[in-house]
N, C-alpha and C positions, 0 to 999 in steps of 0.2 A: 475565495470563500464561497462565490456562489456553485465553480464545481463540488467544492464538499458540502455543499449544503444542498443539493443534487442526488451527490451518490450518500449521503445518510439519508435523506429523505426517503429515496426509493427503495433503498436496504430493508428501512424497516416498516415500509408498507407496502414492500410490493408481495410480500408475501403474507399478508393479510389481504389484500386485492386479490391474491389469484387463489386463496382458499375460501375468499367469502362471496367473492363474484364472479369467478372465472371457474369454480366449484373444481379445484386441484387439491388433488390432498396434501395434507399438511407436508411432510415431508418429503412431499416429490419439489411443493413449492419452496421448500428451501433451498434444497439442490440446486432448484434451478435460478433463486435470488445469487446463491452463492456461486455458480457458474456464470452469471453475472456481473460480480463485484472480481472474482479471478482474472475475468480476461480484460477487463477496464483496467485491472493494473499492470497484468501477465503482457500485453501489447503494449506496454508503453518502451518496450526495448525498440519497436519498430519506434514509436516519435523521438525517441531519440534518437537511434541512429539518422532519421529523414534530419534533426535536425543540427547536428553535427559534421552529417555528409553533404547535405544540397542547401535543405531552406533556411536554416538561420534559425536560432528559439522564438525571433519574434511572429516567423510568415508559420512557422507550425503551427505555433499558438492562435494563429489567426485562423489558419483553413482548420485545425481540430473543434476550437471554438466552437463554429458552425456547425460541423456536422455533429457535434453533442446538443447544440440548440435545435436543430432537427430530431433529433430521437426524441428528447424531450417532449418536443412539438407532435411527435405519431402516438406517445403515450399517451398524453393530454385527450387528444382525438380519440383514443380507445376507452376511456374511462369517462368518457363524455355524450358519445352515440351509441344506442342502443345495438345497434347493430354488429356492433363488434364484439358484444359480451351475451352469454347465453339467457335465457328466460331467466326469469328472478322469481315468477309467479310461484307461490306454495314452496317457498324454499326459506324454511322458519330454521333454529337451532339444531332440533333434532334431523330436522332430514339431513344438514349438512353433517352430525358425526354418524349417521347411516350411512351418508353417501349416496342418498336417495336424490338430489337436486339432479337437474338437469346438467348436466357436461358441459362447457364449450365445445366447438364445432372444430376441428382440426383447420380449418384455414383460420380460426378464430383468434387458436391458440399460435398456429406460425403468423398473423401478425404483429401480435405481442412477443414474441420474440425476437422477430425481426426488429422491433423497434427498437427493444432492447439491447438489440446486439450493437444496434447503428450507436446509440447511447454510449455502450461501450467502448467501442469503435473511436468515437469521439475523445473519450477520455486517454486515447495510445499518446496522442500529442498535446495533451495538457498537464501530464503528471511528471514525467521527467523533464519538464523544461519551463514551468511554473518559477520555483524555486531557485534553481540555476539563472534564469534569466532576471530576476530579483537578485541575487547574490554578484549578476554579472556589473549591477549599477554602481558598483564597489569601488573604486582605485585602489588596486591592490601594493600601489607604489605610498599609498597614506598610512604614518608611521601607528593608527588606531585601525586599520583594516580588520586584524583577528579579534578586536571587542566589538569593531560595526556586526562586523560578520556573525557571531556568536550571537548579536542581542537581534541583528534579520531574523537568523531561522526560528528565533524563540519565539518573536511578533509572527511570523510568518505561518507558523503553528497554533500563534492565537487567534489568529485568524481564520484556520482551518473549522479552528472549534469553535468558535462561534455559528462557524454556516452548521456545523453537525447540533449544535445547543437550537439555531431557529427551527433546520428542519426537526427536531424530536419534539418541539416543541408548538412553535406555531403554522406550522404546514402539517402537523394531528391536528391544531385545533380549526384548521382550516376543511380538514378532513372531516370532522364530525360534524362541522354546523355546516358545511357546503357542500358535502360531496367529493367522491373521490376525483373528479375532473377537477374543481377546483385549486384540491391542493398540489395534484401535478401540474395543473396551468399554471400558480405560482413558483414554481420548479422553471419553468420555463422561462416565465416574466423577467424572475431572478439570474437567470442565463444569460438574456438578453440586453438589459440592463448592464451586467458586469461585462458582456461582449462589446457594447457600445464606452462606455469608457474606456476600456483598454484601448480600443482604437484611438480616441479623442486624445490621450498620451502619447501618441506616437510620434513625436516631435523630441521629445523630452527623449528617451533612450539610448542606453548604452546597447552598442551590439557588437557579439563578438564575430568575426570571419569564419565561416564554416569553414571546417579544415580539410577536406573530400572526405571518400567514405572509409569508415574508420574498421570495417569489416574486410576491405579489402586491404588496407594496411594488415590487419592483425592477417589473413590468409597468405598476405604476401612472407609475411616474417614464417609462418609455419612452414609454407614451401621453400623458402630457401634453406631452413634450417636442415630441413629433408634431406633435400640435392646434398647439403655439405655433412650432411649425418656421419660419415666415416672420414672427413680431413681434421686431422688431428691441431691441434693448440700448436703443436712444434714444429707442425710442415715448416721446411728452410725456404718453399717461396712465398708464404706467410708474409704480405705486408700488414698486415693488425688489423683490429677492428674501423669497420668503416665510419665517415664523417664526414658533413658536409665543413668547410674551412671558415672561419670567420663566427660571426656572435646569433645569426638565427636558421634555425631551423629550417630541414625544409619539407615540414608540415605546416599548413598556410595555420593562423592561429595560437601558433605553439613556440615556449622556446623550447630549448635542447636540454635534453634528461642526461643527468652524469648516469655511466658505468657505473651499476651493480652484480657480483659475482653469484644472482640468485639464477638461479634455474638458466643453469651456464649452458646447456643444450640448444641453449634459444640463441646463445649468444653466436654460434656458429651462420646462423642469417646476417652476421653481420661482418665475418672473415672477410678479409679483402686478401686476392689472391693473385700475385701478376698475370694471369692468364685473365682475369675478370677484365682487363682493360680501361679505359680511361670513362667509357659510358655505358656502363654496365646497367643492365635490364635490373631493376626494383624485385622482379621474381628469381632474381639470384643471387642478388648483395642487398642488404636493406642500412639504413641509418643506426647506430646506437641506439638513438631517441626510439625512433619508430619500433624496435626490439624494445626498449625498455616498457615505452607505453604498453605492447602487450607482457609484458613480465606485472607489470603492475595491475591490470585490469586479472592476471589471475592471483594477484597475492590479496587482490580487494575481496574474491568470493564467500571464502570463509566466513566473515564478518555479517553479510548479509544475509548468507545461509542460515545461521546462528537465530535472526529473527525469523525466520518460516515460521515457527511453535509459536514465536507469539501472535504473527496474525490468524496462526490455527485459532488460537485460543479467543482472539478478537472476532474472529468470524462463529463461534461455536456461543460465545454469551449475546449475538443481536438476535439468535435464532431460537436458542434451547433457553434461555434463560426468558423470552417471550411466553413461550410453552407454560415455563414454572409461574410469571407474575400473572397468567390467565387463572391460575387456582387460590392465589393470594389477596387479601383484599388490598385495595390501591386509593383507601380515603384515608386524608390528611386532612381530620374532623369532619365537616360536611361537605368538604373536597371530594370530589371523588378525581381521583389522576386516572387516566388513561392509559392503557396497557401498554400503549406504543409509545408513551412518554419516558417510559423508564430510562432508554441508551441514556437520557440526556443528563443521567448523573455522571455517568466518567467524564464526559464535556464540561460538565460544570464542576468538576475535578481540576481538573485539568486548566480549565478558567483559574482556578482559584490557585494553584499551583504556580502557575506564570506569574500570576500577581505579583506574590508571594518569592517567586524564586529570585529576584538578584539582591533583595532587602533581607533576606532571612535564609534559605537555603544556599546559598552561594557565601555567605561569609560562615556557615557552618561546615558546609563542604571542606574552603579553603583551610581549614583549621584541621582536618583529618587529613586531606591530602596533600598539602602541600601547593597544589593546583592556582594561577589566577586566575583561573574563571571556574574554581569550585572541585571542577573535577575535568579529566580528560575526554574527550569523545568515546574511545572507550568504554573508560569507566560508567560513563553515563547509560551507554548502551547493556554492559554488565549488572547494574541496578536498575534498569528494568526489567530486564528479565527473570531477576532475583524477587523482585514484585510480582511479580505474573504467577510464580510457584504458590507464594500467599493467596492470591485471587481465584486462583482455580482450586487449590486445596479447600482455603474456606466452602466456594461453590459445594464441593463434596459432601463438607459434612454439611453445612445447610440443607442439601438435596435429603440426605440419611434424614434428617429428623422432619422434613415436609414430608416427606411422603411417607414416612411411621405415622404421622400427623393422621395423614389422609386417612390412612387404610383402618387408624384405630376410633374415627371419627364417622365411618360411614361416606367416605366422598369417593370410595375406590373407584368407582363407576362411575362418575361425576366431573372429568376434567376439565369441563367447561366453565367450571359453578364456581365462583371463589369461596373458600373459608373465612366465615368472617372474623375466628378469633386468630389470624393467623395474619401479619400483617407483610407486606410485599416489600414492607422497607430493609426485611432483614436482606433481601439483596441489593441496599446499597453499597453494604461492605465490600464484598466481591467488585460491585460495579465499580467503586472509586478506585479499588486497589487498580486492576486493567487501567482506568483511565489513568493513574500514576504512572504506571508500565510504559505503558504508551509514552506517553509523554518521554520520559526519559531517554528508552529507549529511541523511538524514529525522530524526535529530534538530533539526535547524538548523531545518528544514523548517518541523519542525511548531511548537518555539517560533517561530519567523515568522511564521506563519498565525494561531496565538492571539491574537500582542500586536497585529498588523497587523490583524486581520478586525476590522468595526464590532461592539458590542458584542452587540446582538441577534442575531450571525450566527457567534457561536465555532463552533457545529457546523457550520454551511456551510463554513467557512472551513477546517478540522481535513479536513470530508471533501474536499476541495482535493487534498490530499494522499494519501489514499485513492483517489482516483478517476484521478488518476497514474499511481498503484499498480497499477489495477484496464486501465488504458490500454496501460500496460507490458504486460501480458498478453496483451490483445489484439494489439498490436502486435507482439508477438512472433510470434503465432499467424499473424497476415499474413502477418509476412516470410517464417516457414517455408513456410508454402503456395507464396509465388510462387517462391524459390527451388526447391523441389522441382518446380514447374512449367516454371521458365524454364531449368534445369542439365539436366532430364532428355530424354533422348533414344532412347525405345523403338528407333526404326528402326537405330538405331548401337549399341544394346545397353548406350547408354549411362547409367550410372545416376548420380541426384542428389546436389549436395553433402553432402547429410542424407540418405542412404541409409541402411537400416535396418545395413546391412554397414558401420560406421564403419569399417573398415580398406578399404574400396575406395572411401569418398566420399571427400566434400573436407571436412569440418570445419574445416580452417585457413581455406582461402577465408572460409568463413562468416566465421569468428573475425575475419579480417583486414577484411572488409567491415563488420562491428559496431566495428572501430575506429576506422575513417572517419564512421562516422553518431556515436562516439559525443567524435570530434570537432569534426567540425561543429555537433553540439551543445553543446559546451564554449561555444564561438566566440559562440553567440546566447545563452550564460547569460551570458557577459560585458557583453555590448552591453545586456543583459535588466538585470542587478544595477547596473549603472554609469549606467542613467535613474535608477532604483529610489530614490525620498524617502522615506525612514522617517514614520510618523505624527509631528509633533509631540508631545512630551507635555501631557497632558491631565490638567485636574482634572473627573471626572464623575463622577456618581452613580449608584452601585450598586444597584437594588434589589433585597434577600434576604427568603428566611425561615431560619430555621436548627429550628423544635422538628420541624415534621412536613410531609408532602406536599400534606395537599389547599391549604398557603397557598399554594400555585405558583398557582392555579384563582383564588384569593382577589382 
């Protein structure tokens, strides 16, 4: 909780931070939040694999920990000394949409990045092995295992949303009445605080055995398959596919994966051939198993690929939809809410959602599909994304008629100003639909990846979904680039759909064109989930320790 109440925190103020005091322009400071939240997720292939190959999900979690309560800790420090941030003096409203304020200093700006990166950095071993290592406390030999499991990742996501409901909510309001150091030093507090109880647990713990490194399994199987790329299925000295004798595996972790006839190219890494002899080299014959787990970890991609568009579209409303509630007015009576409060309606969507889901959506579900627990992973994943077309479609036409609004009201010129007959709740529609999305979606997600990933590779598998996450980011960060490149037109005075002046761009354009990419996307999750064979079930064996850490090494 306190990482996502960390990375929502910082999302959606650090790009108010580096336009209102670090004097970045709007748009570059998006880029750069969003470059940001990319590789915090983008890098969590690396904590997984660290913790699936060497350290174990618990000692990852331990040393990433840190070094994300360090970043934190260099933020905190930049938003607190003068010295890190450029002059403030004579830097009112308009100079800042001149662009007239004072700059930061280039080593100003690389140490706010640096910090942020180390931030990020931190989050590579807490996002694929959070979850996993939570789902690992399980006894998968208990005949309620897939309803514990099911009703984990659901908690496990309400709990996400809660850290994302404090930071939108009271780490802004810590913001406005203390000061930007304040509410990142609570960023940090809250770091700290959940770092030290997870240690104080640490008696309590299931752990699973790292299984070596699962990179060089999957390299091992592509190479042998190579070497045997021309020995045919009927070679006569053909002894069959390889295996180790007896009931476990010999991947430490894992049991033994049955022979599937999928991507039988692979299957050749696992020919046993008399000439291979009785102690054949791993880079020339591999296991069944060890071929299957990579057969598996590529029948997994599709499925996670399918979300990229939605965390486009998640990463494109903390930014562009900020933009829009800055010209809307944000009082609820003599409330007035804060612009950076808005994210915290999909959160509290989504809050409300969970409630809700096993008393009222799950017995509605189970009556359309057949499903007991509602609907499949899958499908759940499929209905969000079905959501997400709603959410950004509506976005569209809301955007058409705000900014007709604007332009027939005199505010063209005005993006700073709110309209006051104009109220900012009309995007909570959009907002709630996303946070429904979400929800269905990367919940489903990530139970998918857990029960579906081979056994030695939950953290690979978990950061799947992270790296999505982390893709969506990027990809957002593209399209805004070439759109601003390809809409703009200096010589005609003509400025881009994402113009820093949202009342003289095109934002709906945008909006309408993210609806099309994020139906065509639909379109390939369907054809993607409708190959899609779920694992067989499987009797395999566990190996644990439960008293202390160093049995993981054991």
């Amino acid at each position: 909780m306190a990482e996502r109440m960390a990375y929502f925190g910082l999302s959606v103020n650090m790009v108010a931070f580096m336009f209102y005091v670090m004097h970045r322009p709007f748009s570059s400071s998006s880029n750069a939040v969003n470059n940001f939240l990319g590789i915090s997720q983008a890098s969590s292939v690396l904590g997984g694999f660290l913790a699936d190959a060497y350290l174990g999900r618990y000692w990852t979690i331990a040393i990433f920990t840190t070094i994300y309560l360090a970043g934190l800790t260099g933020i905190t420090l930049c938003a607190t000394m003068k010295i890190f941030v450029p002059n403030q003096d004579q830097c009112n409203q308009l100079s800042l949409v001149l662009g007239s304020c004072e700059p930061a200093k280039p080593w100003q700006m690389l140490y706010l990045d640096t910090v942020l990166y180390i931030t990020a950095f931190g989050a590579a071993g807490i996002r694929p092995c959070v979850s996993s290592f939570g789902a690992d406390q399980f006894d998968e030999r208990s005949k309620d295992y897939k309803t514990l499991l099911d009703k984990f990742f659901n908690f496990f996501y309400l709990s996400v949303t809660i850290g994302a409901i404090v930071a939108f909510t009271l780490v802004v309001y810590i913001q406005i009445e203390l000061g930007w150091g304040a509410a990142f030093g609570s960023l940090a507090i809250a770091m700290g605080i959940s770092n030290m109880l997870f240690f104080v647990g640490t008696p309590l713990y299931r752990h699973r055995l790292p299984g070596g490194s699962p990179l060089t399994r999957v390299a091992q199987v592509l190479v042998a398959a190579f070497k045997k790329r021309n020995v045919p299925f009927t070679r006569s000295e053909l002894v069959g596919l390889y295996e180790l004798p007896g009931r476990h595996s010999a991947i430490k972790g894992s049991g033994k994966i049955p022979h599937t006839d999928d991507f039988r190219c692979l299957d050749k890494a696992a020919l046993q051939l008399k000439e291979d002899g009785s102690n054949p080299s791993p880079w020339r014959i591999c296991t069944v198993t060890q071929v299957e787990e990579v057969k598996i970890l590529i029948k997994l991609i599709p499925i996670p690929a399918c979300t990229i568009m939605l965390n486009v579209v998640l990463t494109e409303f903390l930014t562009l939809s900020l933009q829009q509630a800055y010209t809307l007015n944000t009082h609820i009576g003599k409330l007035k809410l804060p612009v950076t409060c808005m994210p915290v309606f999909p959160g509290l969507s989504i809050f409300l959602i969970l409630c809700l889901y096993y008393s009222v959506f799950v017995p509605i579900l189970r009556r359309i599909t057949g499903h007991p627990h509602g609907a499949s992973q899958l499908q759940r994943v499929g209905i969000g994304l079905f959501i997400s077309i709603l959410s950004v479609a509506w976005a569209g036409a809301f955007e058409t008629f705000r900014r007709g609004y604007a332009i027939r009201h005199g505010y063209e010129f005005s993006f700073l100003t709110p309209m006051p007959d104009l109220s900012a709740y009309w995007l909570l529609i959009p907002y709630c639909l996303i946070g429904i999305a979400e929800l269905f979606s990367i919940v489903g997600l990530l139970e998918f990846l857990y029960e579906e990933a081979p056994d030695a590779m939950k953290s690979i598998g978990s950061a799947y979904a992270a790296l999505a996450g982390g893709l969506g980011c990027f990809v957002a960060s593209i399209i805004n680039s070439i759109i601003k490149s390809v809409t703009r037109n200096p010589e005609n005075r003509q400025q881009s759909w994402l113009s820093q002046n949202i009342n003289s761009g095109k934002f709906d354009y945008f909006f309408w064109l993210l609806t099309v990419l994020c139906v065509i996307n639909f379109c390939i999750f369907l054809y993607s989930a409708n190959r899609y064979e779920y694992r067989t079930e499987q009797t395999f064996e566990v190996r644990e320790t439960k008293k202390n850490i160093p049995a993981e090494d054991s």
